[in-house]
C-alpha positions in Angstrom: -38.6 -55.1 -80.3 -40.0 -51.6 -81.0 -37.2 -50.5 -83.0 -36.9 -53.1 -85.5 -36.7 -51.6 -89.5 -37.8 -48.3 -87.9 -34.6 -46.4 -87.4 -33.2 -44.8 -89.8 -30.2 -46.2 -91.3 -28.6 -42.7 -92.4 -27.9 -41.6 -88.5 -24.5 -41.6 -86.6 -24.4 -44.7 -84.0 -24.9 -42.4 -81.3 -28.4 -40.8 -82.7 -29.4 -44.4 -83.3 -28.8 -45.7 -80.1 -30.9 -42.6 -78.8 -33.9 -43.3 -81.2 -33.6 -47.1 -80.1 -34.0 -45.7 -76.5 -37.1 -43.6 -76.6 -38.3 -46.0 -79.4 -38.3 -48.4 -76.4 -39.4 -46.1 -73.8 -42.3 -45.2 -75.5 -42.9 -49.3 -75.9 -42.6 -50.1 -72.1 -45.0 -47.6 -71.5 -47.2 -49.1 -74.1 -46.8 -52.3 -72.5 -47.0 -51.1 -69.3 -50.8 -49.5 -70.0 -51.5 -52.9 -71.6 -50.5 -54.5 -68.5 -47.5 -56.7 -70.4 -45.1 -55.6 -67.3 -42.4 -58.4 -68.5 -42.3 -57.3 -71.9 -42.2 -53.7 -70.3 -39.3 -54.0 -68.0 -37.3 -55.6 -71.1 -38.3 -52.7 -73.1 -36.8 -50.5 -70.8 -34.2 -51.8 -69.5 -33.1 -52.1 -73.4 -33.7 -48.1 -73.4 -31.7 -47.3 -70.5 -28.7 -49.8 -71.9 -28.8 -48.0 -75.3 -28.5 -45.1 -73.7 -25.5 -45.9 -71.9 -24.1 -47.0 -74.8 -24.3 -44.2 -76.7 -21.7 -42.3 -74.3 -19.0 -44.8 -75.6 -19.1 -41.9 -78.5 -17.5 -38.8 -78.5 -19.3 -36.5 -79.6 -21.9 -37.3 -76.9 -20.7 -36.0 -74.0 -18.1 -33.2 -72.9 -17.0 -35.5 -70.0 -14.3 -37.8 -71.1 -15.9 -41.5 -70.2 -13.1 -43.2 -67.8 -12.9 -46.7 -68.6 -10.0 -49.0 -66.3 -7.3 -51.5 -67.6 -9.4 -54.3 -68.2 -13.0 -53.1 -68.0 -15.7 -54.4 -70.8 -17.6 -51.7 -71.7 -20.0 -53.9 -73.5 -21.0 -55.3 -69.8 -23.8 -52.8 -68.6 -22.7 -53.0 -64.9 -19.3 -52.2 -66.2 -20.3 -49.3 -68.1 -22.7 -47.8 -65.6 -19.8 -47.9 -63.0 -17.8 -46.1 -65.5 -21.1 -43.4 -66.4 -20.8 -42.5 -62.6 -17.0 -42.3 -62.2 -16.9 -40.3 -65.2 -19.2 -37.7 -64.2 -22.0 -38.1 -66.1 -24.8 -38.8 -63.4 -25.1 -36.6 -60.8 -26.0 -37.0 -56.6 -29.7 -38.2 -57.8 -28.4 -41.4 -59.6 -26.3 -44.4 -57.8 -25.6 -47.7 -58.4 -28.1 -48.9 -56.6 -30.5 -47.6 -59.1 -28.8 -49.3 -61.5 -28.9 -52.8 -59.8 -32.5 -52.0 -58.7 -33.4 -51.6 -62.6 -31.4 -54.6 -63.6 -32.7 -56.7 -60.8 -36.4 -56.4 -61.8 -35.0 -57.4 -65.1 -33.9 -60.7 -63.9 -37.3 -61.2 -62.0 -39.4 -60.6 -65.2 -37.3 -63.0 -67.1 -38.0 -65.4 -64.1 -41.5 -64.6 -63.6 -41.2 -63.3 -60.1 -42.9 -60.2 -60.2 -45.3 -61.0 -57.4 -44.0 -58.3 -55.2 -42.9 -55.8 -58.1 -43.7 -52.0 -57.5 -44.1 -50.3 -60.9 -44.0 -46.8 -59.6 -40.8 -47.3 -58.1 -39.2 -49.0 -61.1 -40.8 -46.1 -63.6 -39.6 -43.6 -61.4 -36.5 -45.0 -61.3 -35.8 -45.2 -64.7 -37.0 -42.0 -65.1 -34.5 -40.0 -63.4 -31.5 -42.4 -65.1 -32.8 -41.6 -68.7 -33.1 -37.9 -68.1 -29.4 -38.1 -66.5 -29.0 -40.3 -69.9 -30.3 -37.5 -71.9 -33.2 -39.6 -73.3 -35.7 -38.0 -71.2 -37.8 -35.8 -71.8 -38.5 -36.1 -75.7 -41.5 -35.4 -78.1 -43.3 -39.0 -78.9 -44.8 -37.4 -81.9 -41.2 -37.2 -83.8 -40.4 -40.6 -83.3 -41.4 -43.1 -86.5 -44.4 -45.1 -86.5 -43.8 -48.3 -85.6 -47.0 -50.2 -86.4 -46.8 -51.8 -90.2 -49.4 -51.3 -92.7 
């Protein structure tokens, strides 16, 4: 994965989780231009689950993430739902999107991608990783990633 050895090890959890997301954002849409579209859904579905993550963190957010008796925050579906209860997506994002995104995930990993529509799926990913706060960044500031 994009990230590998290339974050620094100095940052708080939540600024590595965000370099691990656009490190893997910028990767899907490497892979995408290189026409690698399994290894570019992985990539960002892996973005837009880091980012998620990142709002189990304090100091992330003002809004207080609302998590229920009993809910696994380590599932993605489970901390989506929470995301949205707690405010931090707004009209533009819904669970659908989410299940959309996660779907397409399970097709790469099956090879059914006959019918898969790129535009849609990039566009939907968009708009949850600039609700995510991932989106938009600068790809020059992120490390190099290719080893000597």
């Amino acid at each position: 994965m994009p990230h590998t050895g290339f974050i620094d090890e100095s940052l708080d959890r939540d600024e590595a989780l965000l370099m691990r997301a656009r490190l893997h954002v910028r990767g899907s849409w490497n892979r995408f231009s290189e026409g690698m579209r399994k290894d570019a859904i992985a990539a960002m579905y892996d973005a837009i689950s880091s980012a998620m993550q990142r709002f189990l963190f304090r100091n992330v957010s003002e809004k207080v993430l609302t998590l229920e008796k009993g809910e696994n925050p380590s599932d993605d579906l489970t901390l989506f739902k929470s995301l949205e209860r707690s405010g931090i997506f707004d009209e533009s994002v819904s669970l659908d999107d989410f299940e959309y995104i996660a779907h397409t995930l399970d097709n790469a990993l099956e090879d059914r991608l006959d019918s898969f529509d790129e535009t849609r799926f990039v566009e939907t990913s968009h708009i949850l990783l600039v609700q995510l706060g991932v989106l938009p960044f600068n790809v020059c500031e992120l490390p190099d990633t290719i080893s000597p």
